[in-house]
PDB file of N, CA, C and O in Angstrom:
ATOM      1  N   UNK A   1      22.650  59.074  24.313  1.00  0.00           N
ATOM      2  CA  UNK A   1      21.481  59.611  24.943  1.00  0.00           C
ATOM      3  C   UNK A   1      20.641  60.353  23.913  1.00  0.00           C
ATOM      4  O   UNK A   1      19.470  60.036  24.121  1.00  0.00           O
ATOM      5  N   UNK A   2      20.734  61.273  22.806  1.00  0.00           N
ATOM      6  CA  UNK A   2      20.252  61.647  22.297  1.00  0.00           C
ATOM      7  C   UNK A   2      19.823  60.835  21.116  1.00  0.00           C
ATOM      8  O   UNK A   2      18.740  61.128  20.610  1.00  0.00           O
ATOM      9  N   UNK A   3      20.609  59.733  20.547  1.00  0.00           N
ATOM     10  CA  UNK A   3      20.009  58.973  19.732  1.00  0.00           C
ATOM     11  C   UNK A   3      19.097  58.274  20.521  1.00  0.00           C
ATOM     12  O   UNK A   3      18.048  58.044  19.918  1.00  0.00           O
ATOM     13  N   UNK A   4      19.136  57.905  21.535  1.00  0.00           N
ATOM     14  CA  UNK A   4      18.100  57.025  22.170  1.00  0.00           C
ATOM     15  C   UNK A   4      16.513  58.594  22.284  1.00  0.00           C
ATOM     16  O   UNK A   4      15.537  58.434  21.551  1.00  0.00           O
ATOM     17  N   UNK A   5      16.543  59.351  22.844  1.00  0.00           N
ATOM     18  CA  UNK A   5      15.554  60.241  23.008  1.00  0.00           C
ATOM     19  C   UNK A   5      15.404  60.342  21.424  1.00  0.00           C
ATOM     20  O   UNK A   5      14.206  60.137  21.235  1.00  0.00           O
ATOM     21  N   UNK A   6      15.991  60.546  20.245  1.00  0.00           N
ATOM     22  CA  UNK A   6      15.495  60.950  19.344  1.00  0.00           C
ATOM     23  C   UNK A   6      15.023  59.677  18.788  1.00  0.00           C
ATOM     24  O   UNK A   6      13.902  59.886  18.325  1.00  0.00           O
ATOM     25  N   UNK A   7      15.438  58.206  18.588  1.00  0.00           N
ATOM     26  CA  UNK A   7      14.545  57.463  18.216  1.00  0.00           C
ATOM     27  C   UNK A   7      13.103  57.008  18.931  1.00  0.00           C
ATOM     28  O   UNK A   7      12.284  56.312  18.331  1.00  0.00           O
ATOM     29  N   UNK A   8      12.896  57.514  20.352  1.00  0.00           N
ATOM     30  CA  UNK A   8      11.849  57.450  20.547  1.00  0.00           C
ATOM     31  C   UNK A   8      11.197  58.530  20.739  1.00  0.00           C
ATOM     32  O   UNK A   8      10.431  58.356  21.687  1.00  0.00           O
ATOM     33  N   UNK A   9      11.103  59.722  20.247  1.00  0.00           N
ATOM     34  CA  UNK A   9      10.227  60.934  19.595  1.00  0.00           C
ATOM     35  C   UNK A   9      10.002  60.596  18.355  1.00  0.00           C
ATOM     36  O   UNK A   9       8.905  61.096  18.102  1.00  0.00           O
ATOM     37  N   UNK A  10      10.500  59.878  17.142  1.00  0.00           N
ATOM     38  CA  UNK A  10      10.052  59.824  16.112  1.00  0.00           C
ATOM     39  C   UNK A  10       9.489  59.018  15.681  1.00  0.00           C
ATOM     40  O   UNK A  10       8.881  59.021  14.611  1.00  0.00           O
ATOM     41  N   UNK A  11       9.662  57.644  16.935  1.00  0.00           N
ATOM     42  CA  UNK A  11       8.578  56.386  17.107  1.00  0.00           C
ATOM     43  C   UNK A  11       7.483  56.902  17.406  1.00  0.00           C
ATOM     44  O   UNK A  11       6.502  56.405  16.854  1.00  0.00           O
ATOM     45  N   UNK A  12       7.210  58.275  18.544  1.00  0.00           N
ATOM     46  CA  UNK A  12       6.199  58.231  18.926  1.00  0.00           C
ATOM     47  C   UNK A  12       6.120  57.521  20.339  1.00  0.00           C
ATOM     48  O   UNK A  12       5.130  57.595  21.067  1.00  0.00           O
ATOM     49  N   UNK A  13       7.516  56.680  20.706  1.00  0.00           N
ATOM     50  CA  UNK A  13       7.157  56.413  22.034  1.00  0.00           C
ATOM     51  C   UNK A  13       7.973  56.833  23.047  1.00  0.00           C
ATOM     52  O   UNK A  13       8.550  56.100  23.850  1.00  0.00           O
ATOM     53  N   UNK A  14       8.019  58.277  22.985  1.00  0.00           N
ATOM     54  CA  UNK A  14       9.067  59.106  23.976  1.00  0.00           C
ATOM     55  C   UNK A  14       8.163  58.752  25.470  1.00  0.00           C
ATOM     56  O   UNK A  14       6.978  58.774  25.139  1.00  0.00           O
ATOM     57  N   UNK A  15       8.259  58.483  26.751  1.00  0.00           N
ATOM     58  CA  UNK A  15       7.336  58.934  27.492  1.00  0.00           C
ATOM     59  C   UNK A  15       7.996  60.096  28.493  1.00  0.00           C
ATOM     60  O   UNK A  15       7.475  60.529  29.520  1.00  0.00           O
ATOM     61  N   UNK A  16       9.318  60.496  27.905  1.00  0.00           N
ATOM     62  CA  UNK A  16       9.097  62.073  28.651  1.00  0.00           C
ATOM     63  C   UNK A  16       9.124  63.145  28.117  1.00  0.00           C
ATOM     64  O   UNK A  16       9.820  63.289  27.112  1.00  0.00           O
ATOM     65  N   UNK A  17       8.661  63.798  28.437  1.00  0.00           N
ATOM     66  CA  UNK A  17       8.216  65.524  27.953  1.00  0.00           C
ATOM     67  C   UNK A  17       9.846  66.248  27.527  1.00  0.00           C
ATOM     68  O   UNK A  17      10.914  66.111  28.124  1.00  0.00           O
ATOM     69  N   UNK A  18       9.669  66.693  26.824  1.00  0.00           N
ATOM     70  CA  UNK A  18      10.547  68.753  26.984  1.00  0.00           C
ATOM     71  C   UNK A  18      11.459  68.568  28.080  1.00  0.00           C
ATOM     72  O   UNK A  18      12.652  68.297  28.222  1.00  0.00           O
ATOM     73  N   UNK A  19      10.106  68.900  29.056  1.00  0.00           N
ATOM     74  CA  UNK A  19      10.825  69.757  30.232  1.00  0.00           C
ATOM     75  C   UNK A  19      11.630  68.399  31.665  1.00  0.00           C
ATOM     76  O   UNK A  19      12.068  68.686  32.779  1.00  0.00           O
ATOM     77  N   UNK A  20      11.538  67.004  31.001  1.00  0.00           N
ATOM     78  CA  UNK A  20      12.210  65.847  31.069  1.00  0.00           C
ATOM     79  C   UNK A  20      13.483  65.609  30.411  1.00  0.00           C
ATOM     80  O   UNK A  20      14.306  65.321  31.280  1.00  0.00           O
ATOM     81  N   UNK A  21      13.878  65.606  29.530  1.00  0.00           N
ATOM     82  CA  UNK A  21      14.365  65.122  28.323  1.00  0.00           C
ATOM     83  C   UNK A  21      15.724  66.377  28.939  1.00  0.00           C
ATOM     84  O   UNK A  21      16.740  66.118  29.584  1.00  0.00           O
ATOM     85  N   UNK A  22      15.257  67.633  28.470  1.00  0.00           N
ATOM     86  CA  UNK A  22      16.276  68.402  28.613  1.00  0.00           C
ATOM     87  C   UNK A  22      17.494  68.869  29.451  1.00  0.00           C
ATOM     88  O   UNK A  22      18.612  69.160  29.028  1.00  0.00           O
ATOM     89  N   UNK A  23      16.996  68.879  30.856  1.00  0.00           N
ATOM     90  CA  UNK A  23      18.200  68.495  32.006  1.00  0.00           C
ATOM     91  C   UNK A  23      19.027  67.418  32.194  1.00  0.00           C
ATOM     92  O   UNK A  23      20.082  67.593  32.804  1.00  0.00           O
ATOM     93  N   UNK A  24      18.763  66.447  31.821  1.00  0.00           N
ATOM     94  CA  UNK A  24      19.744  65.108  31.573  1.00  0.00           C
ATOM     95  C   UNK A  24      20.271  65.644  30.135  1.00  0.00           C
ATOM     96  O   UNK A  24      21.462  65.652  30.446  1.00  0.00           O
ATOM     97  N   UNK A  25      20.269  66.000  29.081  1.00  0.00           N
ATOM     98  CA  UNK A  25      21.018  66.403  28.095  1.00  0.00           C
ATOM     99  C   UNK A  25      21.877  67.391  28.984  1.00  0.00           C
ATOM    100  O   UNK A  25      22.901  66.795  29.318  1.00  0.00           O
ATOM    101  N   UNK A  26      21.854  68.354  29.365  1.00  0.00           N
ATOM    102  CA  UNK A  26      22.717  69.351  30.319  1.00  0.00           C
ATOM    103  C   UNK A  26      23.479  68.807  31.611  1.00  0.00           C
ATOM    104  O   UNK A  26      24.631  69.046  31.972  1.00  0.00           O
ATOM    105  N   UNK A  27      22.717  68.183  32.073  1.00  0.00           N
ATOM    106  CA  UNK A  27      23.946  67.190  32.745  1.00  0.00           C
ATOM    107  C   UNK A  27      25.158  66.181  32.230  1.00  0.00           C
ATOM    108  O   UNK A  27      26.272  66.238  32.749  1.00  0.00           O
ATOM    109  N   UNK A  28      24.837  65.240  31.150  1.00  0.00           N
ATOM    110  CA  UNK A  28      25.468  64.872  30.574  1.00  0.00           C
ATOM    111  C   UNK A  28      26.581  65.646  29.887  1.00  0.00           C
ATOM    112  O   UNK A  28      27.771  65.424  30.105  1.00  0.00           O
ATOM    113  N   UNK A  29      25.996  66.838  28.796  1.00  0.00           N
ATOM    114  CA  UNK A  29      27.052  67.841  28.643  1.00  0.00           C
ATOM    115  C   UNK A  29      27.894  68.462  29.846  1.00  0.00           C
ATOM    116  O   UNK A  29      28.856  69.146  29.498  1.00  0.00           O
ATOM    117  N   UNK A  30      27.660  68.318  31.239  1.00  0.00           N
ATOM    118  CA  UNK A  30      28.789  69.163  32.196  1.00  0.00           C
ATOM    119  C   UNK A  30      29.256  68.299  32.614  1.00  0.00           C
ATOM    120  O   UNK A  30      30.445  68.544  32.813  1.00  0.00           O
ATOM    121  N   UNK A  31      28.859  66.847  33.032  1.00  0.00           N
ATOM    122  CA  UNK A  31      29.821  65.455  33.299  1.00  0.00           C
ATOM    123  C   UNK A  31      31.130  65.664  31.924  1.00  0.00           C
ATOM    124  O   UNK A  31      32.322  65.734  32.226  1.00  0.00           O
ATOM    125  N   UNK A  32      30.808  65.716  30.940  1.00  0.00           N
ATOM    126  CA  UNK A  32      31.694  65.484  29.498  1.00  0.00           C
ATOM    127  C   UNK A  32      32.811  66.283  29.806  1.00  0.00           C
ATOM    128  O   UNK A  32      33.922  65.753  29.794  1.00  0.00           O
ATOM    129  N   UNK A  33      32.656  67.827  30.161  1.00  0.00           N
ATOM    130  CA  UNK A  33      33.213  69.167  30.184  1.00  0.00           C
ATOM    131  C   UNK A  33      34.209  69.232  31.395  1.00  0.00           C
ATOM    132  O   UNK A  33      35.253  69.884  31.400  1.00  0.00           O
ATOM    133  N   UNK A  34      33.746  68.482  32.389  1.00  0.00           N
ATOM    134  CA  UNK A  34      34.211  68.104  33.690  1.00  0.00           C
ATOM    135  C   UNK A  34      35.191  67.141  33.667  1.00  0.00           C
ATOM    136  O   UNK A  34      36.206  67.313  34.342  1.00  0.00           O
ATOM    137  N   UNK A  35      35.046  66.150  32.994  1.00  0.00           N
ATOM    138  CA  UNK A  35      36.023  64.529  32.453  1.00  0.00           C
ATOM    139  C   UNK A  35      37.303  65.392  31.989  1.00  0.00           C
ATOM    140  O   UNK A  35      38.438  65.300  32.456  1.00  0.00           O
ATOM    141  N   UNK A  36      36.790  66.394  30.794  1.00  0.00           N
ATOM    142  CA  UNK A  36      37.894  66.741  29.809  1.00  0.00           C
ATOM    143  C   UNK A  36      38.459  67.469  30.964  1.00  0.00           C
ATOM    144  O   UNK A  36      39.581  66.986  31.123  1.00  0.00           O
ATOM    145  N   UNK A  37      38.249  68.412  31.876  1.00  0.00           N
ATOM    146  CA  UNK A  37      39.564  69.235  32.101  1.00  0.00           C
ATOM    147  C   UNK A  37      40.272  68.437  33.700  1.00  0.00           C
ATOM    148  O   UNK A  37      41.393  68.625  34.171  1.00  0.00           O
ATOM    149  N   UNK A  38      38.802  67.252  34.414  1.00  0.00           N
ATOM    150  CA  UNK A  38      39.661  66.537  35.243  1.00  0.00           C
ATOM    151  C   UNK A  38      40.724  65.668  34.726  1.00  0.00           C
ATOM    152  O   UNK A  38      41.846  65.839  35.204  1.00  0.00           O
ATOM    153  N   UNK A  39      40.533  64.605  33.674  1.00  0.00           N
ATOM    154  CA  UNK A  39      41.160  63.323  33.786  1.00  0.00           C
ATOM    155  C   UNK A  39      42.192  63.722  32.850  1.00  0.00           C
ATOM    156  O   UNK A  39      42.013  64.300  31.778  1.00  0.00           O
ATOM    157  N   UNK A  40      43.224  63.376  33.332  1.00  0.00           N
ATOM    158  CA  UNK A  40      44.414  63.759  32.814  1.00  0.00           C
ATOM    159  C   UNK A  40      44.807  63.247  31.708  1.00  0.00           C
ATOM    160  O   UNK A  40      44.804  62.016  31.739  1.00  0.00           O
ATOM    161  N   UNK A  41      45.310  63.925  30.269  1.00  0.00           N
ATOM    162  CA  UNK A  41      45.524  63.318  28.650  1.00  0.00           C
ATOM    163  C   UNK A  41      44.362  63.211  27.969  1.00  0.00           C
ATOM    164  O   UNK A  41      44.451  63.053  26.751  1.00  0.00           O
ATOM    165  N   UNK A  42      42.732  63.286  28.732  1.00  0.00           N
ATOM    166  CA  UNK A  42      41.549  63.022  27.884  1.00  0.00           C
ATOM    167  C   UNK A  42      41.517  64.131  26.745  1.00  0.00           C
ATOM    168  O   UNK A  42      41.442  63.838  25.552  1.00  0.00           O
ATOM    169  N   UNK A  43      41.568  65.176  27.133  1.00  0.00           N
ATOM    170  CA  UNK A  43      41.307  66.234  25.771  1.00  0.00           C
ATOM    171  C   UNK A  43      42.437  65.301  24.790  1.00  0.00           C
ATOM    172  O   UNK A  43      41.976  64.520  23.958  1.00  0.00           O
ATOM    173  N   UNK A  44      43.710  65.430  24.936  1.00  0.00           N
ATOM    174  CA  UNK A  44      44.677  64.787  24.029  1.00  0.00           C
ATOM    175  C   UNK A  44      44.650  63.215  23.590  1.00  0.00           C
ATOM    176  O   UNK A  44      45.530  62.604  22.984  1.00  0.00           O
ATOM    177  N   UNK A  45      43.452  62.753  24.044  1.00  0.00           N
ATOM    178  CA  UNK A  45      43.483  61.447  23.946  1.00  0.00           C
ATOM    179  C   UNK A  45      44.739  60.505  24.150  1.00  0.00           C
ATOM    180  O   UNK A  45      45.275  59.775  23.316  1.00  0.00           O
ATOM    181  N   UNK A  46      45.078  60.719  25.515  1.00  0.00           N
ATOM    182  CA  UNK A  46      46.852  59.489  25.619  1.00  0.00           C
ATOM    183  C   UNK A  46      46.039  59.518  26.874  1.00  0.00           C
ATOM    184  O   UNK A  46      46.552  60.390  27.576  1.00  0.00           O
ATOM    185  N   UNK A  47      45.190  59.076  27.391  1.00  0.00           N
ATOM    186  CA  UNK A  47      44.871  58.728  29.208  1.00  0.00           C
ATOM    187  C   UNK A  47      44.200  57.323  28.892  1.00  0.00           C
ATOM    188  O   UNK A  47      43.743  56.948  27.812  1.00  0.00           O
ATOM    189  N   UNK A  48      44.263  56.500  30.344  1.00  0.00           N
ATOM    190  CA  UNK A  48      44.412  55.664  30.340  1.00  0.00           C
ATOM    191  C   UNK A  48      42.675  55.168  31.043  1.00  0.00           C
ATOM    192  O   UNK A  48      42.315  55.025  32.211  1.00  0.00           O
ATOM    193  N   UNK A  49      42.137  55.058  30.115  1.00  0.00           N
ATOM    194  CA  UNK A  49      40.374  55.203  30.141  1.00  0.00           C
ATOM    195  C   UNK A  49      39.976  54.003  31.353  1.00  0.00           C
ATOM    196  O   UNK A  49      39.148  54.019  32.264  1.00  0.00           O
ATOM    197  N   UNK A  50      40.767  53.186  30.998  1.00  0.00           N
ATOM    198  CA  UNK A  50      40.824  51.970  32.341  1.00  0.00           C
ATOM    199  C   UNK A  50      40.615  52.353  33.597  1.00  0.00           C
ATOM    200  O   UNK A  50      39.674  52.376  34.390  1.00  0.00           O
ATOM    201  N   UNK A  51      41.777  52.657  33.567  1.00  0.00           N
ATOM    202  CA  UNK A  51      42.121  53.140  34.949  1.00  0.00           C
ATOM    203  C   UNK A  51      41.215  54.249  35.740  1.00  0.00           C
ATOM    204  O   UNK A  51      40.856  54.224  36.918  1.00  0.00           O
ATOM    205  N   UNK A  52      40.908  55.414  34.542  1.00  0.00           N
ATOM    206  CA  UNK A  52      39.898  56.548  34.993  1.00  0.00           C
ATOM    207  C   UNK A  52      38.553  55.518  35.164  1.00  0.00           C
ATOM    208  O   UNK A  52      37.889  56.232  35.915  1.00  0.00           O
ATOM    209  N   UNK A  53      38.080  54.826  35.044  1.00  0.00           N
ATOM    210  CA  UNK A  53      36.552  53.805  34.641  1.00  0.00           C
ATOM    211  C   UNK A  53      36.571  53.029  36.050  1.00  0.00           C
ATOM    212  O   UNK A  53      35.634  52.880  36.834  1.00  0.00           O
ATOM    213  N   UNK A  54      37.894  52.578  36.154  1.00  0.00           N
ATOM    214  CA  UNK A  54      37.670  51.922  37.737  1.00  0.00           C
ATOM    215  C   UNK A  54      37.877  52.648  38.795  1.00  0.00           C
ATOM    216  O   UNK A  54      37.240  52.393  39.817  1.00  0.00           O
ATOM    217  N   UNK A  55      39.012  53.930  38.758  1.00  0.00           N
ATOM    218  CA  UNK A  55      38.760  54.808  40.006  1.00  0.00           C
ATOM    219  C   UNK A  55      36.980  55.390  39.850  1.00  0.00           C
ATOM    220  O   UNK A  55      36.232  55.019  40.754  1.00  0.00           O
ATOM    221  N   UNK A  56      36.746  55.728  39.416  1.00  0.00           N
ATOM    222  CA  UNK A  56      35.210  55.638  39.259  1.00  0.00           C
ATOM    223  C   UNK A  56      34.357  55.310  39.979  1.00  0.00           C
ATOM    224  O   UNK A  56      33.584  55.857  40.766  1.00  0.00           O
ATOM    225  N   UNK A  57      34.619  54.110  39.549  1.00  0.00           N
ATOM    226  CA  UNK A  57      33.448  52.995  40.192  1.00  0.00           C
ATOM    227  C   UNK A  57      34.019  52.622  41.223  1.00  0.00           C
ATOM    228  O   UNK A  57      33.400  51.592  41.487  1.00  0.00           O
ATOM    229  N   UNK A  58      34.889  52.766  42.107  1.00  0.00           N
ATOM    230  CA  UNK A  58      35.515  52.572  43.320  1.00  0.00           C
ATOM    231  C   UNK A  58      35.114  53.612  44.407  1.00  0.00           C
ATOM    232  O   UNK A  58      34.994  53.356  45.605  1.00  0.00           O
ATOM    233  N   UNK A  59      34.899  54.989  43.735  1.00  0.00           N
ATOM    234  CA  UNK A  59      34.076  55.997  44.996  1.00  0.00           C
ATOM    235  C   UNK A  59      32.515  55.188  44.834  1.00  0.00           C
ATOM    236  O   UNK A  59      31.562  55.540  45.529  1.00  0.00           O
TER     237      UNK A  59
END
């Protein structure tokens, strides 16, 4: 997400603002923060990313 927003601010073809851009960066950071202390082994990297990816997409 941020490489994508930052290659298009330096293209010149961002079309959202600041006050766009910035709450989806903050959401994304509390989805991340949320993963690590729900899904079990992610901080330690031994979980089984599969499995977390399709319970997922199953709610």
């Amino acid at each position: 997400m941020a490489f994508g927003f930052g290659t298009l601010i330096v293209t010149g073809d961002c079309p959202y603002t600041d006050e766009e851009r910035f709450p989806v960066g903050t959401e994304i950071s509390l989805a991340v923060c949320k993963a690590h202390k729900k899904a079990p082994g992610l901080p330690e990297d031994r979980c089984d990313r599969d499995a977390i990816l399709r319970e997922l997409v199953r709610k």
